[in-house]
Each structure stands twice: as C-alpha cells, then as structure tokens.
GUGURO-888287 format. One record per residue: x, y, z of N, C-alpha, C, CB in turn. Coordinates in steps of 0.2 Angstrom, whole numbers, plus 5000, padded with zeros to 4 digits. Each point is the difference from the previous one (the first is absolute). Glycine has a CB too. Layout:
# residues N
XYZXYZXYZXYZ;...
# end
This chain:
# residues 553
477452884194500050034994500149964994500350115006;500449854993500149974995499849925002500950094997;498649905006499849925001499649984994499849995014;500149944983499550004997500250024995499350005007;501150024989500350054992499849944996501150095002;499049855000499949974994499449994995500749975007;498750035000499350014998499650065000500049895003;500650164998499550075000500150024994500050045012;500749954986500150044991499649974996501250025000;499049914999499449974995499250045003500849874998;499050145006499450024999499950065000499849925004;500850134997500050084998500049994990500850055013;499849894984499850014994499149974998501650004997;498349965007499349974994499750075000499749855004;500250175004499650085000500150044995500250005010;500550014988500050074995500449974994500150105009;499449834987500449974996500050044995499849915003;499550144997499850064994500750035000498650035003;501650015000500650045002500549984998499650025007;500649914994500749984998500149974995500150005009;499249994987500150004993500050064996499649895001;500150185001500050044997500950035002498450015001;501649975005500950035000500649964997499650065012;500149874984500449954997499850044994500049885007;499650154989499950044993500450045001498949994997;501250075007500450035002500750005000499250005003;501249954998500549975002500149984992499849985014;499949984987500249974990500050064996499249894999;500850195001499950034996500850025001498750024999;501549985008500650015002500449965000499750045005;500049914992500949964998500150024990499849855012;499550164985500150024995500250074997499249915001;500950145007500550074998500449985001499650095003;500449875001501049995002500349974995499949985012;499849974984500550004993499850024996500349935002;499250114999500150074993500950055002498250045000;501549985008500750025002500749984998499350025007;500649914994500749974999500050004992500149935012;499750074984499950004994500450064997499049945002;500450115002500350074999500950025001498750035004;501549945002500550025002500549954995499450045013;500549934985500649964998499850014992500349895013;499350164984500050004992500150095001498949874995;501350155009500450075000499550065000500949944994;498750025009499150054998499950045007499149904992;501450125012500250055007500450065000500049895005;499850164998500650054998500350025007499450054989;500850025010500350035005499450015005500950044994;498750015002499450045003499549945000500250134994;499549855011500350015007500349945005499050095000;500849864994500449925004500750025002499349904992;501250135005500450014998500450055007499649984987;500250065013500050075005499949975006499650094993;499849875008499649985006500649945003498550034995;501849915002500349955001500850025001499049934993;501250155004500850005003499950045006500950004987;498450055015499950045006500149955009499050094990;500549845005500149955006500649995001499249944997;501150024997500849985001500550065005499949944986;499950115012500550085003499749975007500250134989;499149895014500050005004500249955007499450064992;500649895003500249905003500750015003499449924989;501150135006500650005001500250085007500149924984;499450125013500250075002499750055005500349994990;499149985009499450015006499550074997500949965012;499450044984499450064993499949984995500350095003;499149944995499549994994500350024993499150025009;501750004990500450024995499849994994500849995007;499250014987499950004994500850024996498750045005;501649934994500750044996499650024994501349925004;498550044991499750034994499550064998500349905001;499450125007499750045000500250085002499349895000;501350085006500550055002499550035007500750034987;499049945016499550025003499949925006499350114989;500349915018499649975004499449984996500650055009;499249904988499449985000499350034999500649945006;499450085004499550035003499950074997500349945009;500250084992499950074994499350014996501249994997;499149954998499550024995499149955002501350034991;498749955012499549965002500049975009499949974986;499850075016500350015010499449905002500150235004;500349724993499749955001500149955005499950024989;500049985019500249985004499749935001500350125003;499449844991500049944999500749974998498850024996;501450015000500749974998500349955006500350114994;499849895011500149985008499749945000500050125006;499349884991499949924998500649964996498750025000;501350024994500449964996500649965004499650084990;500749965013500549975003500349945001499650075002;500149905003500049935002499949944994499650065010;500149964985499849974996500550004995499150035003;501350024996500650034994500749975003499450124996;500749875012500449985006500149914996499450095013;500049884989499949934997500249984992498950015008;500950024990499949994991500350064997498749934999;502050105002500250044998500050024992500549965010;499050014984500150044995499050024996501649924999;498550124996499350045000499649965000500350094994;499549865003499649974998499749985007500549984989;499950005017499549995005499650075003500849885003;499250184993499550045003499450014996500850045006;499449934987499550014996499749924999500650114995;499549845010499449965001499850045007500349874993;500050145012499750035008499450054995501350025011;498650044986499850014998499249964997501150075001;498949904994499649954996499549975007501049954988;499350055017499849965003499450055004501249914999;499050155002499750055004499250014993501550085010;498849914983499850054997499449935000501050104992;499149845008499349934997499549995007501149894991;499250155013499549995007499650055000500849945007;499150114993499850044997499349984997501150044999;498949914998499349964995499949975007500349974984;499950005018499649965008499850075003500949895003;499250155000499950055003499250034996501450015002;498750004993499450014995499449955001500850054992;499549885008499449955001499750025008500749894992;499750095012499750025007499750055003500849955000;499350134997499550044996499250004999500950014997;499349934995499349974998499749975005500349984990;499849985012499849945006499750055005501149904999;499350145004499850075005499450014997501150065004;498949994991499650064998499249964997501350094996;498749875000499649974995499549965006501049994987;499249985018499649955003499150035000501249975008;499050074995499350045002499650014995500550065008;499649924985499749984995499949954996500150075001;500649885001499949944995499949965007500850024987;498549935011500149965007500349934998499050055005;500949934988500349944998500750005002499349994990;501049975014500749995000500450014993499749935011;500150014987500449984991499950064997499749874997;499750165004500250064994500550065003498849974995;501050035010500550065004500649984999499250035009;501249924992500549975000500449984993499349965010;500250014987500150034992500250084997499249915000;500350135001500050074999500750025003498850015000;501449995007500650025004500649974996499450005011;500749944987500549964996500050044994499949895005;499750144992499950034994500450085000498949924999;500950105005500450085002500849965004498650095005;501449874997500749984999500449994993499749965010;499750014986500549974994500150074996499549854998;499950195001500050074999500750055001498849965004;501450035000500750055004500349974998499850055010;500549854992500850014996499949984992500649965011;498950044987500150014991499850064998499849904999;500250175005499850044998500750034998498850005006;501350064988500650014997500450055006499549984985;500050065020500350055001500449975008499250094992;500549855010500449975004500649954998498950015005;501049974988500749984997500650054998499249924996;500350145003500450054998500850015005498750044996;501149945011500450005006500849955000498750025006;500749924992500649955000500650014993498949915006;500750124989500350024993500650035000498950024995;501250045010500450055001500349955008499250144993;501549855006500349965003499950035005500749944994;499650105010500150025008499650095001501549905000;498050095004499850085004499949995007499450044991;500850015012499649985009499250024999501250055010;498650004982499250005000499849965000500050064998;500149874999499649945000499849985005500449964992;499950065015499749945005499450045001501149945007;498650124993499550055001499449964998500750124997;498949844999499549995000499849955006500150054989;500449905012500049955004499750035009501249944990;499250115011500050055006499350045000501450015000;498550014994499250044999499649955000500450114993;499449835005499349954998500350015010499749904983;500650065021500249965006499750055004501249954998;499150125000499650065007499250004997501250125002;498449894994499550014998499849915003500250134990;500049825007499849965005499850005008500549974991;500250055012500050015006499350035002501350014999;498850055000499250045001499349985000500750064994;499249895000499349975000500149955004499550034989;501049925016499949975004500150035007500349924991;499750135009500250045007500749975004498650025003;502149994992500549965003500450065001499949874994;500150175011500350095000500849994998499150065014;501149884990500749995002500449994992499849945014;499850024984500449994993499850044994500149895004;499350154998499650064994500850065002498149985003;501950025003500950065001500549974998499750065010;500449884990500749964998500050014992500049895009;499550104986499850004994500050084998499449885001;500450165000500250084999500650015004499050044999;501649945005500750015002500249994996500049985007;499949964987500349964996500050054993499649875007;499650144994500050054992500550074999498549985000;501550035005500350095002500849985002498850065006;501349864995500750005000500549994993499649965012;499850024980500250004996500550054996499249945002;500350105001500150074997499850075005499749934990;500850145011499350035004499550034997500750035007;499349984986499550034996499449975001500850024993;499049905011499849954997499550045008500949884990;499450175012499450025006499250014998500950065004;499349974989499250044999499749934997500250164995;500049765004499649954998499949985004500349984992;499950025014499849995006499350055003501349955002;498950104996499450065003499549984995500750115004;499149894991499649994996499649925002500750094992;499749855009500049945001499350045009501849904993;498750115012499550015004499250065002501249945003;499050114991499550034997499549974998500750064998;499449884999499449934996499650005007500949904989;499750075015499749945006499450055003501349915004;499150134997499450065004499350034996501150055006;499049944987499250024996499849935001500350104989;500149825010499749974999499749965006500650014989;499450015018499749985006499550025000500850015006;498850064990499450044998499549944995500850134999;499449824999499849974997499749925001500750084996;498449925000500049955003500349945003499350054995;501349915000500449965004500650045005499849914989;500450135010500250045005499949995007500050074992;499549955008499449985008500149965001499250045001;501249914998500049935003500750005005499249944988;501250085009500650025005500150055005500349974993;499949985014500150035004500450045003499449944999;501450055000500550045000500450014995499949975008;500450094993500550034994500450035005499250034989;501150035010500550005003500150015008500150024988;499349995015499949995007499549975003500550074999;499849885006499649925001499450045006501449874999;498950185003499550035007499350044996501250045010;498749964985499650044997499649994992500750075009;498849954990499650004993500250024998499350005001;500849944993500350024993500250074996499549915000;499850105000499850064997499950085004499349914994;501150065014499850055006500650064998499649915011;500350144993500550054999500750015003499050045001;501049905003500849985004500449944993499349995017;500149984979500549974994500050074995499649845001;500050194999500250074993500650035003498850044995;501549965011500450045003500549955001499350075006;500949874993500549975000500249994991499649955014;499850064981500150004996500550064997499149935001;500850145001500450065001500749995002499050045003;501049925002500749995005500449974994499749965014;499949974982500449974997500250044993499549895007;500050164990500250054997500950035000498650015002;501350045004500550015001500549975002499450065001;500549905001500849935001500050014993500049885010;499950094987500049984992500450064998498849944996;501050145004500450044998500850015004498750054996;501149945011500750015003500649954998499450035009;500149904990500649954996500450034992499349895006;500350144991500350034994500450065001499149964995;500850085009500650055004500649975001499150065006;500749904999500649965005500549964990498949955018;500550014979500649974996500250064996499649884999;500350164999500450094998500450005001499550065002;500449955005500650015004500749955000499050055007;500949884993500249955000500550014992498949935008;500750054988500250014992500550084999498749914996;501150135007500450074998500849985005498750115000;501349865007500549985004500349964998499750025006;500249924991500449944998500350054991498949855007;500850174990500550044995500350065001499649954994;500350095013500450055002499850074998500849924999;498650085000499650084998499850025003499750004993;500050065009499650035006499550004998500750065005;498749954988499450004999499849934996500050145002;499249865000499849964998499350015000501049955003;498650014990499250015001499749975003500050044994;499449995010499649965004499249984999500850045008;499249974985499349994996500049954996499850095000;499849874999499949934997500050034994499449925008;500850044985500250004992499449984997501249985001;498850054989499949974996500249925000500050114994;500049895000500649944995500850065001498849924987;501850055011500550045003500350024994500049945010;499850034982500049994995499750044995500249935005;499950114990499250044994499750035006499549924989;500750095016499250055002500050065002499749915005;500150154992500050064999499850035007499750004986;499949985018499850015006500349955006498850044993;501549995013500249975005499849945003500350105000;499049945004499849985004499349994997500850055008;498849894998499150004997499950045002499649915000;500550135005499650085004500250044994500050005015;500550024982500250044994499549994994501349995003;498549944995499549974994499450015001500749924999;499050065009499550025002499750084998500549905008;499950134993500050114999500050014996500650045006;499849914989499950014993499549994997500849995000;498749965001499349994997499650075002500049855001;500150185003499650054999500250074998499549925007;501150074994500550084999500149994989501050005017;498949954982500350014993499849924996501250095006;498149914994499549924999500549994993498350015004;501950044991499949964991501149985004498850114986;501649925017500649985002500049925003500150145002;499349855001500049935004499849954997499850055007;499749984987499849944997500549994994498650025003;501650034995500849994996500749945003499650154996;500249885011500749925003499749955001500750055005;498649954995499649905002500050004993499049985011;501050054986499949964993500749984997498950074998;501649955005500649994997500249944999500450105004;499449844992500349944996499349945003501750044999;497850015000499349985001499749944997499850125001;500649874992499849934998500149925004500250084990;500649955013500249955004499749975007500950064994;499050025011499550005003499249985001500950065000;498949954993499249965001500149954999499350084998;501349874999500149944998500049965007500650044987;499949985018500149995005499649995005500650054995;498950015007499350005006499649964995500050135007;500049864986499449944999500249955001499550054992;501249945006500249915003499850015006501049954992;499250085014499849995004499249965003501050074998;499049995000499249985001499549934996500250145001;500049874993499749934996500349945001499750064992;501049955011500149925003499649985006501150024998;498550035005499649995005499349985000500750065003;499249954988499250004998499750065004499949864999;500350195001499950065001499750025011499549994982;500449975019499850005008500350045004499849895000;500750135000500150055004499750085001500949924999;498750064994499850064999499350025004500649984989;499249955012499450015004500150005008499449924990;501450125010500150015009500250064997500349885008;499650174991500150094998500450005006498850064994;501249955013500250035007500849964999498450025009;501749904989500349965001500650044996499049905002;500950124991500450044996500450075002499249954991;500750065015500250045003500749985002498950045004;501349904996500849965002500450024994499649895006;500150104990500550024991500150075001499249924990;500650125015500450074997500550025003499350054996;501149925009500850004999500550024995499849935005;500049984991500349994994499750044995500349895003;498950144996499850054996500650074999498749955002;501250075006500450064999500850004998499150055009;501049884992500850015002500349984991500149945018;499350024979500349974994499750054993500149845006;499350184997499750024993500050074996499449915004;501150125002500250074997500650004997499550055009;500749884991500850004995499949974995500849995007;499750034988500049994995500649934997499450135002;500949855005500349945000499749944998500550065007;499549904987499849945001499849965003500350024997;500349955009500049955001499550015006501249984996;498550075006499649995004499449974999500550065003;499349954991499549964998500149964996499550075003;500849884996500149964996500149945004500550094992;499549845004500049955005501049985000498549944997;501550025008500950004998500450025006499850024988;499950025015500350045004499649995007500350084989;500149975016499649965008499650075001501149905007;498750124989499550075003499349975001500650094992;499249855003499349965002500149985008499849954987;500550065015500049985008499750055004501049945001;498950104995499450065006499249994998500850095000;499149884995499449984998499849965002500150024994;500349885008499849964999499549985006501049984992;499250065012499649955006499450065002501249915007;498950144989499150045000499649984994500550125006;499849864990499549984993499749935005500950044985;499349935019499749925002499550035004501049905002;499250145004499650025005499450024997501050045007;499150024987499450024999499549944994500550135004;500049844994499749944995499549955005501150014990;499049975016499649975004499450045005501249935001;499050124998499550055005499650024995500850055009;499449954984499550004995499649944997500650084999;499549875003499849935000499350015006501549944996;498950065012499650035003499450045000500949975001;499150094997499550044996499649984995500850075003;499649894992499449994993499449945004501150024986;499249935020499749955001499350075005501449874999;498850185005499850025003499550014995500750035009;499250024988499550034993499649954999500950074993;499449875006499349934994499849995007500749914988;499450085018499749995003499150045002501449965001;499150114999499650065000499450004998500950045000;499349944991499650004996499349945000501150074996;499349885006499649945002499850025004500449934997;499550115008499650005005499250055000501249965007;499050094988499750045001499550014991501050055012;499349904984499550004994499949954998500350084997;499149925004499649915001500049974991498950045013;500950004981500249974995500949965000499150094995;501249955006500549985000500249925004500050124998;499849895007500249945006499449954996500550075015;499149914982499749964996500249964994499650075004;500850004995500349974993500849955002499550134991;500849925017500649935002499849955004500950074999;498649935002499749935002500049954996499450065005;500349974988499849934995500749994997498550034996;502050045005500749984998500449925005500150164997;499849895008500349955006499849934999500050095009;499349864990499849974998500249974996499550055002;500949994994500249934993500850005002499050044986;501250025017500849995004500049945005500250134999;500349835000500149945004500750045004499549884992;500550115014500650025003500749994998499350005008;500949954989500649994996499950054992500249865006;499350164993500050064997500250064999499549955001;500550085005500250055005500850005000498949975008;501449994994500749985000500350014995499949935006;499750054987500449994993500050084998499649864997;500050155004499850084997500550025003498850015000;501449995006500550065005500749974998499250015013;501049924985500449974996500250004994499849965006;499650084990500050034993500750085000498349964999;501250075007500050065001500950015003498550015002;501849955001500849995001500349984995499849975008;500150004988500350004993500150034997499749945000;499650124998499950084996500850025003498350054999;501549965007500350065003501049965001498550065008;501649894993500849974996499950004992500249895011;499550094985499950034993500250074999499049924999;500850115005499950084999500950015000498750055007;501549934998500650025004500749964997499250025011;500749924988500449974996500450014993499449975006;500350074991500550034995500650065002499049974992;500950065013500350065001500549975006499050084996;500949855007500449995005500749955001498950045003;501549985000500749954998500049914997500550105010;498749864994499949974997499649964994500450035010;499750044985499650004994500549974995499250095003;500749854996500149964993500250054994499149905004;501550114994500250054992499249994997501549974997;498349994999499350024997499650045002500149914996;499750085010499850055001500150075005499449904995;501150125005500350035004500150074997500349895005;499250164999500050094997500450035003498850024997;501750035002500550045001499850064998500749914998;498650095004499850104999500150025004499250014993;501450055011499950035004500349955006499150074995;501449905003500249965004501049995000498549954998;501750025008500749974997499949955005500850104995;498849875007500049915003500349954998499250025001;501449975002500549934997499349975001501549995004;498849934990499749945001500149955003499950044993;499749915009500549945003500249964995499449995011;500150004982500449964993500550034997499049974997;501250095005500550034996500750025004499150044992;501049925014500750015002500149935001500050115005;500649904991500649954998500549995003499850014991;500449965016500650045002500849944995499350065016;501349974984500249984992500749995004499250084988;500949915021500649995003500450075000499949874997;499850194999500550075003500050025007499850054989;499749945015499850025007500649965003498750025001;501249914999500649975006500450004997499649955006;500850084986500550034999500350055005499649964989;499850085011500350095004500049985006499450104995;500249865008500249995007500649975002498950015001;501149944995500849975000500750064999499449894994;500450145001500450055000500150055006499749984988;499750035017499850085003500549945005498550114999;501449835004500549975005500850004998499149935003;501050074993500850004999500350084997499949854997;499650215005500450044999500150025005499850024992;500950025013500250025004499450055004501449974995;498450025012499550065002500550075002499149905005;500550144991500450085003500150014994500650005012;499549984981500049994995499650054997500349905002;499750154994499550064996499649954994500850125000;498749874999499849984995499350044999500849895001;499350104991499650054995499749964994500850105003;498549884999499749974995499250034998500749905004;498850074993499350024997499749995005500049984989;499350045011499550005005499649955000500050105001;500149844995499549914999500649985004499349954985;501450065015500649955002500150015008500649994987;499050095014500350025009499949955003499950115002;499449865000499949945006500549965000498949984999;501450004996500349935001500950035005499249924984;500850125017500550035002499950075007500349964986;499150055015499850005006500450005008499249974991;501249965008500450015006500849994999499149965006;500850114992500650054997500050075003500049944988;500150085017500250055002500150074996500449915007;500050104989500050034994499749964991501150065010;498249944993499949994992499650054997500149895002;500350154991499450044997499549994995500750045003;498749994993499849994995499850074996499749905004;500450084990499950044996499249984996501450035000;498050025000500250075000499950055005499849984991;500249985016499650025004500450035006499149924996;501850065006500150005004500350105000500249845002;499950195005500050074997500950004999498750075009;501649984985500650025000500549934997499650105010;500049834988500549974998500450014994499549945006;500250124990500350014993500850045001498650014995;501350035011500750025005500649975001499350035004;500749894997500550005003499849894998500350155012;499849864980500049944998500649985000499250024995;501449995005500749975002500149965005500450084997;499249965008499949985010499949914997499050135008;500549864989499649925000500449954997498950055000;501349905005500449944998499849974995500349995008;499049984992499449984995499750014999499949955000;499950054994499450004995499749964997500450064999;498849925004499749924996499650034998500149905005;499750094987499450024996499949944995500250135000;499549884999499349974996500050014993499450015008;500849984989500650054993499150034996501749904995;498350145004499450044996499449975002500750034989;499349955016499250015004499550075001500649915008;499050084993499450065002500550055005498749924999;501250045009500550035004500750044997499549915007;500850054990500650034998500150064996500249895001;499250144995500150034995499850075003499749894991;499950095015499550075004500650055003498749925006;501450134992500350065002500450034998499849965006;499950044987500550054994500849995001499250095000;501049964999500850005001500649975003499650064999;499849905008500150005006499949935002499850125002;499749844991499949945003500449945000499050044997;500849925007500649945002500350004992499449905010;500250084984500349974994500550084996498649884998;501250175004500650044996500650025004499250044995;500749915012500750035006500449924996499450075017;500449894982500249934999500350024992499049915010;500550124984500650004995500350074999499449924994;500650135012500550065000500649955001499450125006;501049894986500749995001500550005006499850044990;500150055012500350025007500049955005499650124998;499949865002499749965007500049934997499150085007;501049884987500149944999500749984999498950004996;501550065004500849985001500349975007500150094991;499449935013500249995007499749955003500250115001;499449854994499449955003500349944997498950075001;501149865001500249944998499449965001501250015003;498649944992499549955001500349945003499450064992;500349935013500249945006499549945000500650095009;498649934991499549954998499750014994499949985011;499549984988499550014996499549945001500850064992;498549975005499549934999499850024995499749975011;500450004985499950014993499250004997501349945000;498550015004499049984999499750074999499849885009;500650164994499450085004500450045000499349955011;501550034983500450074998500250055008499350004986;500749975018500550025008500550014999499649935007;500750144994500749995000500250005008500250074987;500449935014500350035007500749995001499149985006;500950114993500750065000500350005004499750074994;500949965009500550005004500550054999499849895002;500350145002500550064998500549995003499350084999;501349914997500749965002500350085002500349864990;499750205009500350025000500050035008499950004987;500650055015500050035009499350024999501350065004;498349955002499350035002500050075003499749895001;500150174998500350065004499650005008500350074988;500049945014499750015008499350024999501250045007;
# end
C-alpha cells in the first residue's frame, strides 16, 4: 500500500496540478483572514458576543467537563444546542486562548471557496469542453466567494459556530453530485450539529436534491440516498421521508436536551423565525399569515425594507445576477428568508454579522446552476434558430480562443469590482459602509492594549470576580468568574461581590447601559471609594481597579 510513495505522490500532484493550485488560492486567502484575525484581535475589534462566551464555555469545559458560561449564568447549549462545540475542543486544549478559534474558524470559512470551485469543475463540464476555460471559469467562482462581502462578512464578526455552515452545505451538496452517500451524511451531521434549528436547512438542502434528480443534469446521478435503488424510485422518496422525520426527532430530542441541561420541564419543538423583531413565531405561523391577514404580512416584510432590498441585491449583483437563471435553485434561500426577513432586527440583514452564513453557500449553488442553465438556453437557441447560429459563426470567426479567456477574465474582475467595496479588504477610498458594520483590514491598529490585558488576565488570581466591557471580555476568558457589562444577567446586583474592574475609560462599550454601564459603576462615588487603581495603559485609557476592601460572601 505504501511502496513507491515517492513516485506516486509526485504523480498524484502533476495529475491534479489544476486542484492544487486552485486549493493554494484558497489557502492564500487563509492566511490573509488570519491576519485580519490577528489584527482584529490584538486592535480590540472582538467582543464577548460570541468569541467571548464561546472561548471561556471551552475553558469551563477544559477544566469542568461543561459547557458553562459564568457571564451568561447559563450552559451554552441552552441557548444554541450546538454539539459542534466538541470539535472545538481539542483545539482550545492545544492553544488555550480565543484567537486560536477564530483562525480554526477562517479556516473552515476560505475552504468553502475550494468547495465552490470543485462544484464548478463538477457541474459546468458537460458544457465547457475547453479545459482553460472551464478551469478559469471555476477559479472565478472561487475568487467570487472569498471576495464576496457576505463571505467576509463571517470572518468580520470574530467568532460563530454559524460560520462553519456554508463550508458543510457547498461539501453535502457536493457530495451528492459525486454520488459520495457516506460523506453527503457526514456533511448534514455536521450542518444540524451546528445548530438544531439548522434541521429545516438540511430539509430544504435535500428537498433541492430530490427536485433536482428531475433534472436534465439530475439524470445523470445514480445514487442518492439509497445505493440498492433509482434515484428518483419510490424507495429513495421513502428514505427521503425517514430522513424527514429524523430531522424532526433530532429537534425534539435537542428540546428536550436544552429544557434538561436548564432544569424546565417544557420546551418547544417547532423550528423558529429570527429570534429577534419578529412579531410571528414560527415559518408555519408566517406561512397562515399570508393568507389569513395578506396587508398584516406584507406590513412585517416590509419592516426596514430599504435595508433588506439593499441586501438581496448585493447579493445577487455580486453574482452578475445568475442565480437567477436557476429559479428552483432559490428554493435554498428560504430558511434564511423565513427566519431573517420577518424581523425587524438589523443585523440580519446587514453585512458584519454571521447571519450571511445561511446564504452563502445557496447564492454559489444556484449562481453555478445558473451558469449551467444560461449555457443550456444559448445552446438551445443555437440549435434551433438558424439566423442566429450564423451570425455566431461569423462571431466565433473573428474570436481567437485566447479571446474567450479574456472575456471570462473581464468578467471576474466586474464581479471582484462589484464586491470590493463592501468587503473587509476594501482600501478606505473606496470602501461603502451602507448597511454595513465590516471591520477593515486598513483600519486595525493594534496599539499593544491586547497584550497589555492578557498580561494582566495572567497575573490576576483565578476564582477572582471580575467585571469588565464587552471589547475587553476575550482577553479574560480564562477566568472562571468573568463578567460583562451590558450583557451579563444581574451584575448591577451585587457590584461589591467583584474584585476588578477593567474598562476602557469612556469607550462605546463602556458607556452602553444607562445607570448601570461599566462607566457610571466606575464614577458612582459609592463604588469608587472602595476601588483602587493598581494598573493602567495609558495609549487606550485602560484602567484596572481592585477592591481593597472585605468582599461579602
């Protein structure tokens, strides 16, 4: 099995040189998050929510064998029943502080664009015979995704377990057009182990596969989810069913799970809106509504509609519009339709945030399958109207095949042109901020306050209370008791309790929570008579307080 390695690798890479320079573009995009990350992290551009939460749940678990949260006063799971976490593990074991999950992440989020290439390569063959152009074109839908803003959008927003979701959704849908069954179920384990919510993107994901087996490229695949029988037969519609109902039992079961781990007896077993603004519960509640009460429905899609159509158009024009030409394909987007666009929350539609992760890897799917399709149409047309195929004759004619290339090389550029201003690696001049809050990679400075705090989080005693802003919680993370304000529940209660206090003297963070926010606990007299200043970093106005006085039980 292993004889001969020397002269079989070299000839596995000349084989798939295509490949491994497509997964070296890849890779190079990954080293260019990861020092956005590290950039981010050490210029104070991280918060609690969710790098923050996510890197002291590890720590607790490293030490305690649960998914604990002190800041949040809760398990984790609770609030997102994410049995991925369990990867992080090992990882957080090794490299004990946040930043190594927010490159683990970058890394899931830039492969993803390989995944998309490999796609191309799949899907496109059967129309493009030119290798170079096919190969070109595929590299193009790669460069497409990691310059596209809502894939940066991911990396922008330091830490989510939603980011890894498009990586897992391009992989299963991959899976599928290569007839690979084992790793098509590994890659839906993975989706649904993000999240359980993340059932109905799975149900919908294999909803596609089964309309799109109907389909002339469809027909070309011979298994799906059972190897004994026709795709399209009644034993795969029945296994599709089965897989239905698992899907719903796993969301019961996590119910159940999430109501036990915090000690309630009920729990719901219907998948959600957005969790956020949304006047209606559920999609089956939204659904009833369009017809029980149309002017009521169209009054909550419209709620902060400017934002929203700004949104679905970038999406779409980052694409040069192609997905449009796969109508059935858009059937992936209503997850994130029903779950984001009935709120009135922002962030869901806005870049900056990791909600674009439900989007990103159905905007490609169908942006290729619409590639697919428009290629199918000219063909169409060419074949069946003879002025026409006349007139690309005498075109084709004056086109030289390096022609061909340049054009499709044109056309990669529009579409990084498109995408470029909106995305973290957009140069200040030209860089648009409509509808957006996308850090920059030109605009984080880090200025030494990071490995100030971390210096500091090591030499404060563990078991220690401490009470800081929601930019400063990472750096303190493996602290057993660390809180933030404004976010942790009840710390306005029992501010005596907390040995320290580190803030940021009149930062954004600091100022958020009225009466209550770090910067009015720190100039209440009451509470500043009992506080002593022991450090400082003067560059970034860091204080860090210490409460000399007895602490009460």
């Amino acid at each position: 099995m292993f004889s001969n390695l020397h002269e079989r690798i070299p000839q596995y890479i000349r084989y798939h040189k295509k490949d491994f320079l497509a997964f070296s573009i890849a890779f190079s995009f990954f080293i260019v998050f990861s020092i956005f990350s590290i950039l981010q992290y050490y210029s104070l551009g991280t918060s609690a929510f969710d790098l923050g939460i996510n890197a002291q749940s590890l720590f607790v678990f490293i030490h305690e064998g649960v998914f604990y949260s002190p800041m949040l006063g809760e398990n984790t799971l609770v609030q997102h029943f994410s049995i991925f976490k369990f990867t992080q593990v090992p990882i957080y074991y090794l490299f004990p502080f946040p930043l190594s999950i927010m490159i683990y992440e970058d890394l899931f989020i830039v492969m993803g664009g390989y995944i998309v290439y490999l796609l191309s390569m799949e899907l496109l063959k059967d129309h493009i015979k030119s290798v170079k152009l096919l190969y070109l074109v595929s590299i193009g839908f790669l460069l497409a995704y990691e310059f596209s803003p809502f894939t940066e959008s991911l990396i922008s927003f330091s830490f989510h377990n939603m980011a890894f979701l498009p990586f897992f959704f391009l992989l299963a849908f991959y899976a599928f057009l290569t007839e690979r069954r084992v790793l098509q179920i590994i890659s839906l384990a993975f989706i649904i182990s993000l999240h359980a919510n993340f059932i109905y993107i799975v149900a919908i994901l294999l909803l596609y596969e089964f309309l799109f087996l109907h389909t002339s490229r469809g027909k070309k695949i011979g298994t799906w989810l059972s190897a004994r029988a026709k795709p399209t037969g009644i034993r795969n519609f029945s296994y599709f069913i089965i897989f239905i109902a698992f899907l719903y039992g796993y969301l019961v079961f996590a119910g159940f799970m999430k109501a036990d781990i915090a000690g309630i007896s009920s729990f719901s077993a219907l998948p959600t809106t957005g969790e956020v603004g949304t006047p209606v519960s559920s999609p089956i509640a939204l659904f009833l509504l369009l017809f029980h009460n149309p002017r009521e429905f169209a009054s909550i899609m419209g709620t902060g509609s400017g934002g929203k159509i700004f949104y679905l158009n970038l999406l779409f024009g980052s694409n040069i519009y192609l997905p449009l030409f796969s109508p059935v394909s858009l059937i992936l987007l209503l997850p994130y339709i029903m779950y984001a666009m009935p709120s009135s929350y922002g962030a869901y539609y806005q870049l900056g945030y990791q909600y674009s992760a439900m989007v990103v890897g159905a905007i490609y799917i169908s942006a290729i399958i619409g590639t697919y399709n428009l290629i199918s149409i000219g063909k169409y047309i060419y074949g069946h109207n003879k002025s026409i195929r006349e007139q690309l004759k005498k075109l084709s004619a004056k086109i030289h095949g390096n022609d061909s290339l340049r054009i499709v090389g044109i056309v990669i550029v529009i579409v990084i042109i498109i995408s470029l201003p909106f995305g973290l690696l957009s140069p200040p001049a030209i860089q648009q901020t409509d509808h957006s809050t996308m850090n920059d990679i030109f605009e984080l400075h880090p200025d030494g306050a990071a490995s100030f705090l971390i210096n500091v989080s090591r030499n404060l005693p563990q078991g220690s209370y401490i009470l800081t802003e929601n930019s400063l919680m990472p750096y303190f993370s493996d602290h057993f008791n660390i809180y933030s304000t404004p976010w942790s529940p009840g710390y306005e209660s029992v501010i005596s309790k907390f040995t320290y206090i580190i803030i940021q003297n009149n930062s954004f963070w600091a100022k958020i929570g009225g009466n209550y926010s770090l910067q009015s606990i720190v100039n209440n007299s009451s509470v500043n008579s009992n506080y002593t200043l022991i450090d400082s970093y003067t560059p970034a106005h860091i204080m860090v307080l210490e409460n000399k006085n007895d602490i009460p039980a």
